[in-house]
N, C-alpha and C positions, 0 to 999 in steps of 0.2 A: 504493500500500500504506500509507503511512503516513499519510496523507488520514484511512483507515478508523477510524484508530484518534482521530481526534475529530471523526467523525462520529456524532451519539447516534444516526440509524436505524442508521448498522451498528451498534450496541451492541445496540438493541435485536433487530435481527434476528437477532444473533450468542445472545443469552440465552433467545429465543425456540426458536431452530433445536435450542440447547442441551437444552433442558428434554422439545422433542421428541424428539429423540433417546434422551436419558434414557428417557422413557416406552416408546418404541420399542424397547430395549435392552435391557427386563424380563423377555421372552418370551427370550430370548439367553441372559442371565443365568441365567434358572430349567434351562435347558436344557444348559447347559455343568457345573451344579455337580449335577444329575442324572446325569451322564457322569462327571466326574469320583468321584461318589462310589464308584463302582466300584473303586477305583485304591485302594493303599495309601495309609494317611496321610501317608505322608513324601513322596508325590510329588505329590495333592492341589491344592497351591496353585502347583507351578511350572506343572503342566498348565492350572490356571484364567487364569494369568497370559498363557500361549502362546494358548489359545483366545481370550483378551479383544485379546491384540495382533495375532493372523491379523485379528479382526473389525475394528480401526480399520485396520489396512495393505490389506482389500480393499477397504472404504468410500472410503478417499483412492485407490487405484487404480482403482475406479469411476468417481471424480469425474473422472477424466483420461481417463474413455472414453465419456463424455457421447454424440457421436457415435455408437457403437454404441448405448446403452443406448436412444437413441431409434428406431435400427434398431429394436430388440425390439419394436416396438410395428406393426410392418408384419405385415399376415397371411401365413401359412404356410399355412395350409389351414381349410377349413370342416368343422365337426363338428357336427351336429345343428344346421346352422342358422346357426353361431355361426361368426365368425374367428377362430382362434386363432392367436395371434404369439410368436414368444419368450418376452416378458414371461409369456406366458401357461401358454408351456409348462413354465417355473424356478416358476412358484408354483405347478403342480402339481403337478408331480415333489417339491417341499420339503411340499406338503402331505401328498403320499403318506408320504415319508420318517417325517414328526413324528405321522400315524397309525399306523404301523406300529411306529415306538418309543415311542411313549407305551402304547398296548397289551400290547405284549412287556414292559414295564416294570410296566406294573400287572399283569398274570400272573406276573411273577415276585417281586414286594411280593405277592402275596396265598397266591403259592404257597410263598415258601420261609418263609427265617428269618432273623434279623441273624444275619449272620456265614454264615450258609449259606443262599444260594438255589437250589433246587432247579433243574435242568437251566442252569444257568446257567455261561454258559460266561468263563475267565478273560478279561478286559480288559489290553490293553498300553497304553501312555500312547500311543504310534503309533494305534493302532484306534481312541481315545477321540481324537484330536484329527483322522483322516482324518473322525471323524462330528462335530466342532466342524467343521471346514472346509467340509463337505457342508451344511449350514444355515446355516453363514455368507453362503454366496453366497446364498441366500432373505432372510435380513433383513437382510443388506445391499442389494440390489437393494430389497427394502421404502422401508430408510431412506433411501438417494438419492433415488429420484423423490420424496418428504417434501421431502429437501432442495434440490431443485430446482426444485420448487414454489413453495418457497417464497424464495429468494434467488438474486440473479440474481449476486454477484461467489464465485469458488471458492473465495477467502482467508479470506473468511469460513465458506464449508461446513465447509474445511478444519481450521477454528482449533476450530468447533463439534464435529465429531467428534472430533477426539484430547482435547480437555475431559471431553465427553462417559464415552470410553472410559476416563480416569485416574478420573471418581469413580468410574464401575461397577467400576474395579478395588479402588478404595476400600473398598468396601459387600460386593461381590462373596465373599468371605470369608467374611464372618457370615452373610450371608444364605443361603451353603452349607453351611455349620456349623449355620444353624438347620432348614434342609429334612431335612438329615440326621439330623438330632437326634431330631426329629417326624414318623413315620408319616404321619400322617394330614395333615398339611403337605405332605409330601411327593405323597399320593395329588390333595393339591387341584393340586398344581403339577404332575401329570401331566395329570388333567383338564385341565388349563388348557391345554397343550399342545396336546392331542389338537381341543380345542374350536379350536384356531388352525391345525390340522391341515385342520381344515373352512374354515375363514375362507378359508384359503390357494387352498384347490380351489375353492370356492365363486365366488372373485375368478376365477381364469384361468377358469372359464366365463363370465363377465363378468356376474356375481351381486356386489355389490362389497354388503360389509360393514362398516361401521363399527366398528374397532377399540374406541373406545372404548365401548360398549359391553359389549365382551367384559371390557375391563379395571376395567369397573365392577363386573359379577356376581364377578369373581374377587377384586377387592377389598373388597366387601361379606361372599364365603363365610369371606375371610382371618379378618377382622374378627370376624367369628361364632365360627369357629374357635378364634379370641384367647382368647375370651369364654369359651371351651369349655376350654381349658386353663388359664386360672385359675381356673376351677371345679373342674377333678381336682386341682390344686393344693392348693389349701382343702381339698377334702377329705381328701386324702392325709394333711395336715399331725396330727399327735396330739392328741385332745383331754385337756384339762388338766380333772383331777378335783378338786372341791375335799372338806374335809369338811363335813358339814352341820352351818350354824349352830344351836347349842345355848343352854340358857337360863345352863348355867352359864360358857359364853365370855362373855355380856351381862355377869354379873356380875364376872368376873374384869376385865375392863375392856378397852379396845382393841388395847392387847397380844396380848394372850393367843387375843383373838376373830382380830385378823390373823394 
């Protein structure tokens, strides 16, 4: 253990794993502070904080079931062809889950109203975090095999996850504060979902999708987005009427003219 720590590959595998993780953690992130917005504000951020710690406590209980996670990958049966295994059948089931809430979500953003959505039924911090723990086990199981991939000692998986999990608690906050904030943020971040809803299913028929990808289109619609609310911005802002310059302001002098 303590080797690792001046050893520069562990450093560097340790900043790398990190960084993935990170990126892996974004789809998590958008998907906990759309649950939680449901919630009164005063419970909000204890809820974000329990969902982001279930997500680092099954990732490190993962890591210690290594063993099994590689069972997941043995077939269960054939479907049109194809093997399906464990692995296979958790990133179904989580893609069904994250179509069917990202849906029911954008029907009810398009159906209700702030403060009142139509058929929508009240949310407990209990129901909002058994559905954080329900998608935990999909991107968690996502981010270990990432992290198993790529580093073979678990001290270091270990050290990268809980890093990992303290900045997204970090950021976690604001970036729920701003989905909220923003409609139409909000609907990009449901789309987003819903698009990883597919990724999900796509993979456990062994259709395998390159993530990054998807986190490019959604960072580029972000970006546009940006671009789009500094423009209602500007426009909103009042324009300032001046009075028109005259010949008798020229003559009275600068004064008078300003």
């Amino acid at each position: 253990m303590v080797e690792l720590l001046f050893d520069p590959q562990a450093w560097i595998a340790f900043l790398t794993l990190t960084g993935l993780e990170l990126v892996l953690g974004i789809d998590n992130v958008i998907f906990i502070s759309i649950l939680v917005d449901k919630l009164p504000p005063a419970r909000r951020e204890m809820t974000r904080r329990v969902g982001l710690f279930l997500a680092m406590f099954m990732r490190i209980g993962l890591l210690f079931l290594l063993a099994w996670i590689i069972g997941l990958n043995q077939p269960f049966f054939t479907l049109m062809r194809q093997e399906i295994t464990g692995r296979d059948l958790i990133l179904i089931a989580g893609g069904l889950f994250l179509l069917w809430k990202s849906t029911k979500e954008i029907h009810q953003l398009l159906e209700g109203q702030s403060g009142h959505v139509s058929g929508a039924i009240p949310h407990t911090v209990f129901a909002v975090i058994v559905q954080i723990t329900l998608i935990d086990i999909v991107f968690s199981l996502d981010s270990i095999i990432t992290a198993v991939g790529m580093v073979d000692e678990i001290e270091i998986m270990i050290a990268a996850v809980i890093v990992s999990v303290l900045l997204m608690m970090a950021f976690a906050g604001a970036i729920g504060r701003f989905v909220s904030a923003h409609p139409t943020i909000k609907m990009l971040a449901l789309a987003f979902l819903f698009v990883i809803g597919v990724v999900l299913i796509s993979d456990g028929f062994g259709h395998h999708v390159p993530k990054g990808y998807v986190y490019f289109a959604m960072a580029f619609s972000i970006g546009v987005e940006m671009l789009n609310l500094r423009m209602r911005r500007r426009a909103a802002q009042p324009v300032t009427l001046h009075e028109p310059y005259t010949r008798d302001d020229e003559e009275a002098g600068p004064d008078r003219a300003g």
